[in-house]
C-alpha positions in Angstrom: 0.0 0.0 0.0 1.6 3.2 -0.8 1.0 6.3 1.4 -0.5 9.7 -0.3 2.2 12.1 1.2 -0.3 15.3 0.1 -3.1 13.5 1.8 -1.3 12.8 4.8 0.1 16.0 5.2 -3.6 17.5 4.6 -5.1 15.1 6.9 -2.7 16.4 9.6 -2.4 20.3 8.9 -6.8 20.4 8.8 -9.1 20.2 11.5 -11.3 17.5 12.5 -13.8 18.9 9.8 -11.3 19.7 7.1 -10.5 22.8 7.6 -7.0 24.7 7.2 -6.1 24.6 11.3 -3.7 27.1 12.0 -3.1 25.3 16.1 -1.6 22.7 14.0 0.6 23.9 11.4 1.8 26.1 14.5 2.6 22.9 16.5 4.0 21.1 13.9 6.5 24.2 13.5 7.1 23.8 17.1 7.6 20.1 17.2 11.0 20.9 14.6 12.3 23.5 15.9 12.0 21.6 19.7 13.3 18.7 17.9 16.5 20.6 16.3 17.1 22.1 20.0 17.1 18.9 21.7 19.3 17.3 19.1 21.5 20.5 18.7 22.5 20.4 22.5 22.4 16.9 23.0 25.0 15.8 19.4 26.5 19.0 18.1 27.2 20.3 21.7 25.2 23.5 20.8 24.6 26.5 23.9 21.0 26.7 23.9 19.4 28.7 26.8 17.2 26.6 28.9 14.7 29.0 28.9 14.3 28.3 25.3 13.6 24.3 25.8 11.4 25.4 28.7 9.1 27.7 26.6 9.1 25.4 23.7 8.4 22.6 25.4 5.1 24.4 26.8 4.1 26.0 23.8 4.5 22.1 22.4 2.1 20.8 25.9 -0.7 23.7 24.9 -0.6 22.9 21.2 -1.3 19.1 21.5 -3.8 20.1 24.3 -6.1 22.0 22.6 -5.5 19.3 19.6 -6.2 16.7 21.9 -9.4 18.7 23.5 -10.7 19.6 19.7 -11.0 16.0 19.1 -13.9 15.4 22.4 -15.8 18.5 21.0 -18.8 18.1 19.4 -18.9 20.2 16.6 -22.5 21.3 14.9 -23.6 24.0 13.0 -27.1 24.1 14.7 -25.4 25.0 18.3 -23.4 28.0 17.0 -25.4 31.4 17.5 -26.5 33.4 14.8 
């Protein structure tokens, strides 16, 4: 079976009902650059400020949060105010 990259790159940028979700694309940016500090300091002996790693890694905690808490929401049209 051979995997779609588009698809699966679409299926993980949208939102449960398949729209453009800027949380993720946000996380996802998040996830690399926390990924490059962590490897940076831990191979390459890079100086990165703890601070940094701190901030990312809760930036990283509240984006798959409110992923994770869009996915129990029920989401219909009829409940949204006019």
């Amino acid at each position: 079976m051979k995997l779609n990259k588009t698809a699966f790159w679409g299926e993980v940028l949208t939102d449960s009902d398949g729209s453009f979700s800027f949380k993720r694309v946000q996380t996802a940016i998040f996830t690399i650059l926390f990924t490059i500090a962590v490897i940076g300091n831990m191979f390459w002996k890079l100086q990165i400020s703890d601070n940094i790693l701190y901030w990312l890694g809760g930036l990283l905690g509240a984006g798959y949060t409110g992923i994770a808490i869009e996915k129990f929401i029920k989401k219909d049209k009829d409940d949204v105010p006019s």
